[in-house]
C-alpha positions in Angstrom: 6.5 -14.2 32.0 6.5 -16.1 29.0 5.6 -14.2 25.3 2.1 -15.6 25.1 0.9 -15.0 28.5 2.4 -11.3 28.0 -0.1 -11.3 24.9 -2.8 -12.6 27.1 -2.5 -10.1 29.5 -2.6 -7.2 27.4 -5.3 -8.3 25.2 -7.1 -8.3 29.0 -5.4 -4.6 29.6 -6.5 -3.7 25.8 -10.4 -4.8 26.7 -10.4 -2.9 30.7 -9.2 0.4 28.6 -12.0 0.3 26.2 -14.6 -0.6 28.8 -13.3 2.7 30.7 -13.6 4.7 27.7 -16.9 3.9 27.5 -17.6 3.9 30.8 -16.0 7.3 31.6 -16.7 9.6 28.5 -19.2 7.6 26.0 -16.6 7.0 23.2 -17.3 3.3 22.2 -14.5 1.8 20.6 -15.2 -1.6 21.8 -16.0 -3.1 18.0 -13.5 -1.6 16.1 -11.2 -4.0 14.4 -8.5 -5.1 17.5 -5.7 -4.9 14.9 -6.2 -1.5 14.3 -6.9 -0.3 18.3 -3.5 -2.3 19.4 -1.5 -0.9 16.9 -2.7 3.1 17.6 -2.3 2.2 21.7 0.8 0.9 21.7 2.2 4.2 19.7 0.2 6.2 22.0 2.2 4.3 24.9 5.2 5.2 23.3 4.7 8.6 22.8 3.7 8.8 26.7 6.7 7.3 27.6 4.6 4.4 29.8 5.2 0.7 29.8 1.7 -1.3 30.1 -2.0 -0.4 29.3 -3.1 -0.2 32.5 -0.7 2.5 32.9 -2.4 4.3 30.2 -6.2 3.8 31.5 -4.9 5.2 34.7 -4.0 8.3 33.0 -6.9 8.7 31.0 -9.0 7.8 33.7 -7.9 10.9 35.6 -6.8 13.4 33.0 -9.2 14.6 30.3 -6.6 15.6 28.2 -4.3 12.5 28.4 -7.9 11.2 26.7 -7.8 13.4 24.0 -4.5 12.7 22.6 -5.6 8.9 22.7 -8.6 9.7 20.7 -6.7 11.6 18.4 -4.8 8.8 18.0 -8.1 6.2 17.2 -9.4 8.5 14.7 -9.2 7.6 10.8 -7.3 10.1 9.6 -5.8 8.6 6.2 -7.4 10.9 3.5 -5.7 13.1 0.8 -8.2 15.4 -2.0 -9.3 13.0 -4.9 -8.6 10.0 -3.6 -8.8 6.9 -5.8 -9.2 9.1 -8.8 -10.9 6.8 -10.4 -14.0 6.6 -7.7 -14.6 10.5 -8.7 -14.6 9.6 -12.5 -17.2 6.8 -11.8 -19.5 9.6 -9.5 -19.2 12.3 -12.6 -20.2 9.5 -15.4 -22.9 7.1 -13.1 -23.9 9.4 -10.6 -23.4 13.1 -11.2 -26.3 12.6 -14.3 -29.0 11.1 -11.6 -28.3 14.0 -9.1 -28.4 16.5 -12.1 -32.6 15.6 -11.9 -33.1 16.4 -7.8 -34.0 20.5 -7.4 -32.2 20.6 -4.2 -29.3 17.9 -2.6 -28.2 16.5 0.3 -25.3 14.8 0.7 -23.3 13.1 4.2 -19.5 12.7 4.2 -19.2 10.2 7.1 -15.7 10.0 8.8 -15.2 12.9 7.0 -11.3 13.1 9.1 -9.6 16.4 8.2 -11.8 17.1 5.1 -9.7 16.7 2.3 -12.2 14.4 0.4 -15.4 16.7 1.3 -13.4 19.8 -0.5 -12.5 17.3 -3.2 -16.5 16.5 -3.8 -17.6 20.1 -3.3 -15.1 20.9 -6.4 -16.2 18.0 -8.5 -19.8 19.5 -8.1 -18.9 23.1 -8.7 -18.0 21.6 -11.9 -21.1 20.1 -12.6 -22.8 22.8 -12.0 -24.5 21.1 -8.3 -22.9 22.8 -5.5 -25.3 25.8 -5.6 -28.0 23.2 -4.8 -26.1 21.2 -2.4 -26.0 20.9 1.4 -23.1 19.0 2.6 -23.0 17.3 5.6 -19.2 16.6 6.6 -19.4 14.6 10.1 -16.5 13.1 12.0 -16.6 11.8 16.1 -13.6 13.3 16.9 -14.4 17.7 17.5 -10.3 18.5 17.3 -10.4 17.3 13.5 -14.1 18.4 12.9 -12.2 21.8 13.2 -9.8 21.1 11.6 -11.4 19.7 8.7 -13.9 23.3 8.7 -10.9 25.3 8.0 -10.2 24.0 4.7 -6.4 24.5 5.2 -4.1 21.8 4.0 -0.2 21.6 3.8 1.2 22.5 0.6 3.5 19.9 0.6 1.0 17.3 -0.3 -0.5 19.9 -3.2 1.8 18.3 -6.3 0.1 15.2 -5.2 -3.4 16.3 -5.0 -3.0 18.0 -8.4 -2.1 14.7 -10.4 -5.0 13.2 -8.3 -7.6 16.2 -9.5 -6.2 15.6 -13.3 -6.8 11.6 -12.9 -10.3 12.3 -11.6 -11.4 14.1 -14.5 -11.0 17.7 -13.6 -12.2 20.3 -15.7 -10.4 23.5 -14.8 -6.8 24.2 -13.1 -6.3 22.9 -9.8 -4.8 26.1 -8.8 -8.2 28.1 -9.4 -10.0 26.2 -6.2 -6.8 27.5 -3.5 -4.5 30.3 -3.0 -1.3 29.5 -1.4 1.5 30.6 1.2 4.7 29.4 2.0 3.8 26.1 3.7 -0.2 25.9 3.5 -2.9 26.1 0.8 -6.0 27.6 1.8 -9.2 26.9 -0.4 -11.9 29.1 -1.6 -14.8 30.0 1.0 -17.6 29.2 -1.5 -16.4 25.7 -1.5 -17.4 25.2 1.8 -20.4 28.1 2.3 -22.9 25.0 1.8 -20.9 22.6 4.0 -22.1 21.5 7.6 -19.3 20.2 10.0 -20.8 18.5 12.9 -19.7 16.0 15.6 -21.3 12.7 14.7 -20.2 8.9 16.1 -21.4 6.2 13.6 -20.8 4.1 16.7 -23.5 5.3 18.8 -25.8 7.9 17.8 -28.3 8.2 15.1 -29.8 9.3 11.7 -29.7 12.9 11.9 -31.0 13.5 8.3 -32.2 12.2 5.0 -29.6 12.5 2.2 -29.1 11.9 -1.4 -25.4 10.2 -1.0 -23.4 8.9 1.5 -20.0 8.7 1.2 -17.9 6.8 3.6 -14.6 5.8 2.2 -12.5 3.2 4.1 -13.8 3.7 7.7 -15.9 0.1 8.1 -12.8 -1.7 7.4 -11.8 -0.5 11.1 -15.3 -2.2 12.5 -15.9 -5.8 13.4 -19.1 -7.7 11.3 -21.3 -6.6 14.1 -20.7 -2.8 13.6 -20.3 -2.9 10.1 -24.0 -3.9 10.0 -25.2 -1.8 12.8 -23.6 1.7 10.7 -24.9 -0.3 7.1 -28.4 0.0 8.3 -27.9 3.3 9.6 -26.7 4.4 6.5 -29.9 2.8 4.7 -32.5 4.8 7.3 -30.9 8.0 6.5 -30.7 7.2 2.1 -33.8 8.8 0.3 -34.9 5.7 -1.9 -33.0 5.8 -4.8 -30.0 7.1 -3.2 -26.4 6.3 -3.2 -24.1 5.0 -1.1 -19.9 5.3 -1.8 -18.0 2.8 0.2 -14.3 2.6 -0.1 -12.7 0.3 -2.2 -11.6 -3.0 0.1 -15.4 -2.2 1.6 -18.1 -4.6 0.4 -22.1 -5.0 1.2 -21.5 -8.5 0.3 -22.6 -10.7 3.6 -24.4 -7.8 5.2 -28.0 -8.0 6.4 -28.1 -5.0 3.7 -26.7 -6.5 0.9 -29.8 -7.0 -0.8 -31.4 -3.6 -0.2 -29.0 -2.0 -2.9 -28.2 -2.2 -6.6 -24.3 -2.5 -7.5 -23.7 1.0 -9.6 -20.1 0.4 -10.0 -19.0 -2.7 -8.5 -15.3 -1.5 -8.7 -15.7 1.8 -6.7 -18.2 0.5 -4.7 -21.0 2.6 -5.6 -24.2 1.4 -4.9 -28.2 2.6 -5.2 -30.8 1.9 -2.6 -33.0 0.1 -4.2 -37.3 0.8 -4.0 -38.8 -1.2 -1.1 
């Protein structure tokens, strides 16, 4: 069989296995970006040894926990605490003053992963004197890294990084007074996370489940086609208060959207925008 027809026929393998997803649990991964679903099945292939995609949906098909490693696998996991330092410095100067007005606060970390950039907000509003008044919604599909992320529990190895990170952002106090450490972990303090929701939520297919002061969702749409971007931008603008902000990441745009002209551009840098009054 000749290269391209190979291609051919496990693009048709690649579109059968997300059908069956769908089909046999409700996970819809059918527009994310096809880049992104090819590269994470073919190391999931690897990694089970198997030669073909078919082979794979077979497995799945038939063993729940074959599925799960897969999923893992899909999930968005790239995250580290103050990432882009310079999106947290743009919240404490452009946004942090707006929210300082609001009694009470809600704000929805979407594709939250394993949590490090939740922790990182909930310190930045310690700070600024919010997190007292703050409910945090931190929601991810995937229920193995929803608990994961609840722990608050990171590896220390990454903490030297982090640090730097926290400094670049505009911290105010020592890093080091937000975690106690071990020999291989860092653990963070439980009032961090005492006004913190975790909860199972799929931007794919289910809906607004409340009305918030800020979104943030950092570098997940640029895994969506156009047509999901949309669907998950006009989610995003039920579930804003008017007025409220929205924190995309930073190769994310509104720009094209059907949304695009329901917000004003905060930061156009960070990507920090404000829904504007109908």
């Amino acid at each position: 069989m000749q290269e391209n027809d190979i291609s051919t026929v496990e693009n048709i393998e690649l579109e059968l296995l997300l059908q069956a997803v769908y089909l046999q649990y409700g996970y819809d991964f059918r527009n994310y970006s096809r880049a992104h679903v090819k590269r994470r099945v073919k190391h999931r292939l690897v990694q089970e040894g198997m030669k073909s995609i078919s082979e794979l949906q077979n497995q799945i098909l038939h063993d729940k926990t074959a599925f799960d490693r897969l999923v893992r696998d899909l999930s968005i996991n790239v995250t580290e605490m103050f990432r882009n330092p310079a999106f947290y410095k743009s919240v404490r100067e452009k946004v942090i003053p707006i929210l300082k007005t609001y009694p009470y606060l809600k704000i929805w970390h979407a594709g939250c992963a394993t949590g490090e950039e939740v922790f990182s907000f909930a310190i930045m509003l310690k700070e600024e004197g919010l997190l007292e008044r703050t409910q945090i919604y931190a929601t991810d599909f995937n229920p193995y890294i929803i608990k994961k992320a609840r722990n608050g529990i990171f590896p220390i190895r990454y903490i030297k990084e982090y640090t730097a990170n926290y400094q670049k952002a505009g911290g105010l106090e020592s890093f080091s007074d937000y975690y106690h450490a071990n020999d291989e972990l860092v653990i963070f303090d439980k009032n961090l996370s005492k006004n913190m929701v975790f909860a199972e939520h799929n931007l794919v297919t289910d809906s607004v489940f409340a009305e918030v002061n800020m979104i943030v969702c950092r570098n997940v749409l640029i895994y969506f086609n156009n047509n999901l971007q949309n669907k998950v931008l006009h989610l995003f603008h039920k579930s804003l208060v008017v007025g409220g902000f929205l924190a995309l990441g930073t190769k994310e745009s509104l720009m094209f959207s059907d949304e695009e002209k329901k917000y004003k551009v905060i930061d156009p840098k960070q990507k920090i925008f404000k829904k504007k009054y109908e």
